[in-house]
C-alpha positions in Angstrom: 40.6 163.2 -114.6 43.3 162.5 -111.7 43.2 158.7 -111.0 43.9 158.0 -107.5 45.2 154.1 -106.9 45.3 153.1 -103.9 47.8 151.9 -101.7 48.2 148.3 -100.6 49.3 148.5 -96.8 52.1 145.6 -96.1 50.6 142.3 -94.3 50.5 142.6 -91.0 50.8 139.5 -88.4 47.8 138.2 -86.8 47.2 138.9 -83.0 48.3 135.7 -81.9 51.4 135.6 -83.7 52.3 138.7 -82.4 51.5 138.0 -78.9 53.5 134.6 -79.2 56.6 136.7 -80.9 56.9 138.8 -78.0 56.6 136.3 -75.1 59.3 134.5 -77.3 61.3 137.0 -77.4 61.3 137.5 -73.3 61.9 133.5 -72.8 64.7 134.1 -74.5 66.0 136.6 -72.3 64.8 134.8 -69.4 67.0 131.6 -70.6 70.1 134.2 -71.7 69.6 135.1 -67.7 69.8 131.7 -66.6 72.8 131.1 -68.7 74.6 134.3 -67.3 74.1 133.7 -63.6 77.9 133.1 -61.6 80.1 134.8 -59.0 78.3 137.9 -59.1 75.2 136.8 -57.8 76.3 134.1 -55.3 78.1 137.4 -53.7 74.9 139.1 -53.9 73.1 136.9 -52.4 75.6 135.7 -49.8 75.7 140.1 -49.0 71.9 140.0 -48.7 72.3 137.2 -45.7 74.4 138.5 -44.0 73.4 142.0 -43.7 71.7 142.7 -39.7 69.1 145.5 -41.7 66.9 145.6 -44.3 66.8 145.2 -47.9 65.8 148.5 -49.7 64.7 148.3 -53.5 64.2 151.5 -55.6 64.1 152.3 -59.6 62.8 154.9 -61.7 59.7 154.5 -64.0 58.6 151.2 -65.0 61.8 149.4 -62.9 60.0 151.2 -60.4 57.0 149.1 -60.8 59.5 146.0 -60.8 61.5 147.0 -57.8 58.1 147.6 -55.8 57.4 143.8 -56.8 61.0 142.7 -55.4 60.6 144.5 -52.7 57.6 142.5 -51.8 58.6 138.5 -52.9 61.9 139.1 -50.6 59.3 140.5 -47.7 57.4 137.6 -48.0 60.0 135.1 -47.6 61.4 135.9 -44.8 63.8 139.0 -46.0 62.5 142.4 -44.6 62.2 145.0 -47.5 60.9 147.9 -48.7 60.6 149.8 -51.9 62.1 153.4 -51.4 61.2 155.8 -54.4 64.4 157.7 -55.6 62.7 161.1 -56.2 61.1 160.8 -52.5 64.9 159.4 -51.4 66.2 162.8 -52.5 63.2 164.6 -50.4 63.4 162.8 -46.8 63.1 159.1 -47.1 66.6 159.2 -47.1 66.3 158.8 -43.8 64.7 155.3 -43.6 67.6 153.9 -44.5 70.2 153.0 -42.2 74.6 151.9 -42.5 73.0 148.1 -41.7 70.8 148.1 -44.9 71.6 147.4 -48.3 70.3 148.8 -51.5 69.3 147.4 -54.9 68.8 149.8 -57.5 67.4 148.9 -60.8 68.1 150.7 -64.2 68.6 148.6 -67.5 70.5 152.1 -68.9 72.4 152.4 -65.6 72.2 156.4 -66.1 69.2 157.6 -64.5 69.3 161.4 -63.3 66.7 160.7 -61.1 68.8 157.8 -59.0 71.8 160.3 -58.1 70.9 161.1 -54.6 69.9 157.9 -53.7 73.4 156.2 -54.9 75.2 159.0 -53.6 73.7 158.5 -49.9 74.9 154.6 -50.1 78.5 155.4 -51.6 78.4 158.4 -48.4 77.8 156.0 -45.8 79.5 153.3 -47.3 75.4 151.1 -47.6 76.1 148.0 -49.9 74.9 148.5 -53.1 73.8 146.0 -55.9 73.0 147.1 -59.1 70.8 145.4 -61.8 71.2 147.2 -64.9 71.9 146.6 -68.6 74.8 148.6 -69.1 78.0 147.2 -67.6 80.2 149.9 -67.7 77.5 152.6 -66.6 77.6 155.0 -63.9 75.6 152.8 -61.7 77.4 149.6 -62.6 80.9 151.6 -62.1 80.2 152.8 -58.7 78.0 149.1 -56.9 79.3 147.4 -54.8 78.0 144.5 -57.0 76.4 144.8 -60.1 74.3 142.2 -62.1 74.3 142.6 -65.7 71.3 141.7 -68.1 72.4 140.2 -71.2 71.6 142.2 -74.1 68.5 140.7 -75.7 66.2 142.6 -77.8 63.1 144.5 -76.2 60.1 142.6 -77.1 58.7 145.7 -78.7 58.5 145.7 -82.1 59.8 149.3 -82.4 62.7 148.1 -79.6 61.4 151.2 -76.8 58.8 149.7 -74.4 60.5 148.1 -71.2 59.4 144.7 -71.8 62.1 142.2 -72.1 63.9 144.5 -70.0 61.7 144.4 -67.2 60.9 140.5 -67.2 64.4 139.8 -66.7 64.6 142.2 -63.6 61.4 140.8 -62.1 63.1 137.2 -63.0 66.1 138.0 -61.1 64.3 139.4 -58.6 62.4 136.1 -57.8 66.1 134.0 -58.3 67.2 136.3 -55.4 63.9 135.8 -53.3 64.3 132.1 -54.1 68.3 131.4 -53.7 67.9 133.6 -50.0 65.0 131.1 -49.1 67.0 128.0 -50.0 70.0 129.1 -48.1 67.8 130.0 -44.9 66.0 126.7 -45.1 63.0 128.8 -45.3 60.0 126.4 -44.7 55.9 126.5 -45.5 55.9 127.2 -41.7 57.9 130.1 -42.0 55.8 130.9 -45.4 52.4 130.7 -43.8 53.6 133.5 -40.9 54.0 136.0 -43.6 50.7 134.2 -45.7 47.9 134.3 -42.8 44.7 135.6 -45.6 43.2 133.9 -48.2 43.7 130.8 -50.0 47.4 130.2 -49.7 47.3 131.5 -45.9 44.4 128.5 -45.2 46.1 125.6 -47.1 48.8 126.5 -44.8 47.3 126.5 -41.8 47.5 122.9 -39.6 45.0 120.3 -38.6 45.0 120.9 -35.0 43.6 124.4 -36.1 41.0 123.0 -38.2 40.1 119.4 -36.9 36.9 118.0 -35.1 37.7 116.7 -31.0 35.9 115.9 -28.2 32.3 114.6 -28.5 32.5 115.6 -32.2 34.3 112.8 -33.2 32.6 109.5 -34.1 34.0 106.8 -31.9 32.7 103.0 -31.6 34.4 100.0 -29.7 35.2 97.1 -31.6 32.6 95.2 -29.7 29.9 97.1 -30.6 27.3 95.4 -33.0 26.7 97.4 -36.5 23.1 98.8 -35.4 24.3 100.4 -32.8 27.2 101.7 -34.6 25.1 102.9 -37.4 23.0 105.2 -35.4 26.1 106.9 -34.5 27.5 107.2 -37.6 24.3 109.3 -38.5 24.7 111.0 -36.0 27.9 112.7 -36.4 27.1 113.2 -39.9 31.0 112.2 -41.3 30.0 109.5 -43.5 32.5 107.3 -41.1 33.2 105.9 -37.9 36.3 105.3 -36.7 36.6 102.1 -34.8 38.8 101.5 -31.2 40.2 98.8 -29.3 40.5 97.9 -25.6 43.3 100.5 -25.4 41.6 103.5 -26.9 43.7 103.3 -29.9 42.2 103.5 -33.3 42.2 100.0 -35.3 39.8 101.1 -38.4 37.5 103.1 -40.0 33.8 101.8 -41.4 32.7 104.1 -44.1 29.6 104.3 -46.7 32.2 101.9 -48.8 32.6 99.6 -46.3 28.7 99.0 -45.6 28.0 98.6 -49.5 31.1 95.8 -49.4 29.4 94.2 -46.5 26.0 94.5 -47.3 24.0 91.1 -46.3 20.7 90.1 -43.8 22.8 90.0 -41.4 25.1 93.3 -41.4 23.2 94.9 -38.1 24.2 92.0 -35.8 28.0 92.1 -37.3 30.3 93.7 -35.2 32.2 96.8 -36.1 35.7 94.6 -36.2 34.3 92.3 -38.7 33.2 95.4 -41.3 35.9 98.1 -40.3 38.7 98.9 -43.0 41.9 97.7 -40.4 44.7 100.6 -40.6 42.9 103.8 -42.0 45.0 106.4 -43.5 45.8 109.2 -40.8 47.6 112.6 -40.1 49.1 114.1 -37.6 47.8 117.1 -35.6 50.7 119.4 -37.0 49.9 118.3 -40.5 49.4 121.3 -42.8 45.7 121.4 -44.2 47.5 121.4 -47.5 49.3 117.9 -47.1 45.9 116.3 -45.3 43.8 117.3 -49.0 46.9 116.1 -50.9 45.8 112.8 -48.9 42.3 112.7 -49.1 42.9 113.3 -53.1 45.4 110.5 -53.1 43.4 108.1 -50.8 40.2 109.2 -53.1 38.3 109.2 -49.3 36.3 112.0 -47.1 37.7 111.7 -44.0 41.1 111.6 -42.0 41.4 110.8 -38.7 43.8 112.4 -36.3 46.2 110.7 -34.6 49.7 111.3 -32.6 51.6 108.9 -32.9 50.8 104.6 -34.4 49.4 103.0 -32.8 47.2 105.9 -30.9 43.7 107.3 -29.4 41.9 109.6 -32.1 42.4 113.0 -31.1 40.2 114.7 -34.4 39.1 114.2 -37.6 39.2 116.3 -40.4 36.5 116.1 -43.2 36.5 117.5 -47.5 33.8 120.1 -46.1 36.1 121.6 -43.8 38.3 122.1 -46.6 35.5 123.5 -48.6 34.6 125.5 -46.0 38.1 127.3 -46.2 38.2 127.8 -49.6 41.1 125.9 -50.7 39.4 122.7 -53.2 
């Protein structure tokens, strides 16, 4: 009788250490990036600031999907872009793009058929072109106005075909562009939040004026006034503080639910609010960004920030954690 024995398969490595191999592998090609930056890109980016157009990203297959994501992180800091798709470049869109642009196309083999009519448009009408590609002495490299070269560092594919590697060092350099073009603009969270107006990021950006309590919402006393009275107000406004003014209108302290436990006695309602307040509350400034006030309130470990312009001031708003909650950005 035939005896089958069976085969023993080789070991093969546990999820994890697969998974760890591979992002290995791309922070390595990441850090070979790094290394490799130099003339080439300060001309690149130096020709991306001074061009009066737009920016116009395009790659075929997955450096598509890369070039798209360029496109957008220059957009949103302050560099107009677009991704322009080379197959629908050779079919019309050719025609969004204009002598005052400049074009980066992406292609680790720097040989793509699909890229010919789009590189052939920029060379016609003399367009700057950068090219980000793995191959030096390509076709693509050979005919850019600047080309920046990956260094060659393994795929992190264990058969060496997948774009991986690859692609994370395009997107990298994508984002050292986005970020070396902010830097050299002075681009500023102001300038960020005009692009950034939804969601999270949009609200953390927005400024106090936009967001604070005024008028008859704010909870006011005179230094005069005895802690009874004060109290009722306090309630009232439902804060958890009162700020505290002098004869000039100008804020001298705060009394909040920390102060009344500190000065807790028989005789705290007759007190008056100068002899309880906390003298020189922590404030902000009306053009504040609602991200820099929570950075306070988390510093200060408090509730509430009056708004002032200018030291010493009137209260012009104040800004509570629940309006923060309210927005979404805790």
């Amino acid at each position: 009788m035939l005896k089958v024995v069976a085969r023993k398969s080789a070991p093969q490595a546990s999820i994890l250490e697969t998974a760890r191999a591979a992002l290995l592998t791309e922070s390595t090609g990441v850090q070979a990036l790094a290394n490799a930056l130099g003339a080439p890109f300060e001309a690149a980016v130096q020709a991306i600031e001074s061009i009066p157009g737009r920016v116009i990203v395009s790659g075929m297959g997955k450096s598509a999907h890369v070039a798209r994501k360029i496109a957008a992180t220059l957009a949103s800091t302050g560099q107009p872009a677009y991704f322009v798709h080379p197959s629908e470049a050779s079919h019309g869109d050719l025609g969004m793009i204009t002598p005052q642009d400049l074009v980066i196309i992406l292609s680790y083999s720097g040989e793509t058929q699909e890229l010919g009519g789009l590189i052939t448009y920029t060379r016609r009408f003399n367009i700057p072109l950068i090219a980000i590609t793995g191959n030096g002495t390509g076709t693509l490299a050979t005919v850019a106005t600047i080309t920046l070269e990956l260094p060659k560092i393994p795929e992190a594919c264990p058969m060496g075909l997948a774009p991986t590697t690859s692609t994370t060092m395009m997107m990298a350099l994508g984002d050292a562009l986005a970020i070396a073009l902010l830097s050299q603009r002075g681009f500023s969270a102001t300038d960020f939040q005009v692009f950034h107006p939804g969601g999270n990021l949009g609200s953390s950006l927005t400024r106090v004026k936009d967001r604070m309590h005024t008028g008859k919402k704010i909870p006011l006393v005179p230094e005069s006034m005895h802690m009874g009275e004060a109290l009722v107000e306090m309630s009232a406004k439902g804060f958890g503080c009162i700020g505290v003014i002098n004869e000039q209108g100008n804020l001298a302290g705060i009394i909040t639910d920390g102060d009344l436990r500190r000065h807790m006695s028989p005789d705290l309602l007759s007190q008056k609010t100068w002899e309880v307040m906390t003298h020189r509350p922590a404030t902000v400034n009306p053009d504040t960004l609602m991200a820099q006030a929570l950075a306070l309130l988390n510093k200060k470990a408090i509730t509430s920030l009056f708004v002032v312009e200018g030291d010493p001031a009137p209260p012009c708003g104040i800004i509570h954690i629940h309006d923060f909650l309210r927005m979404g950005i805790l």
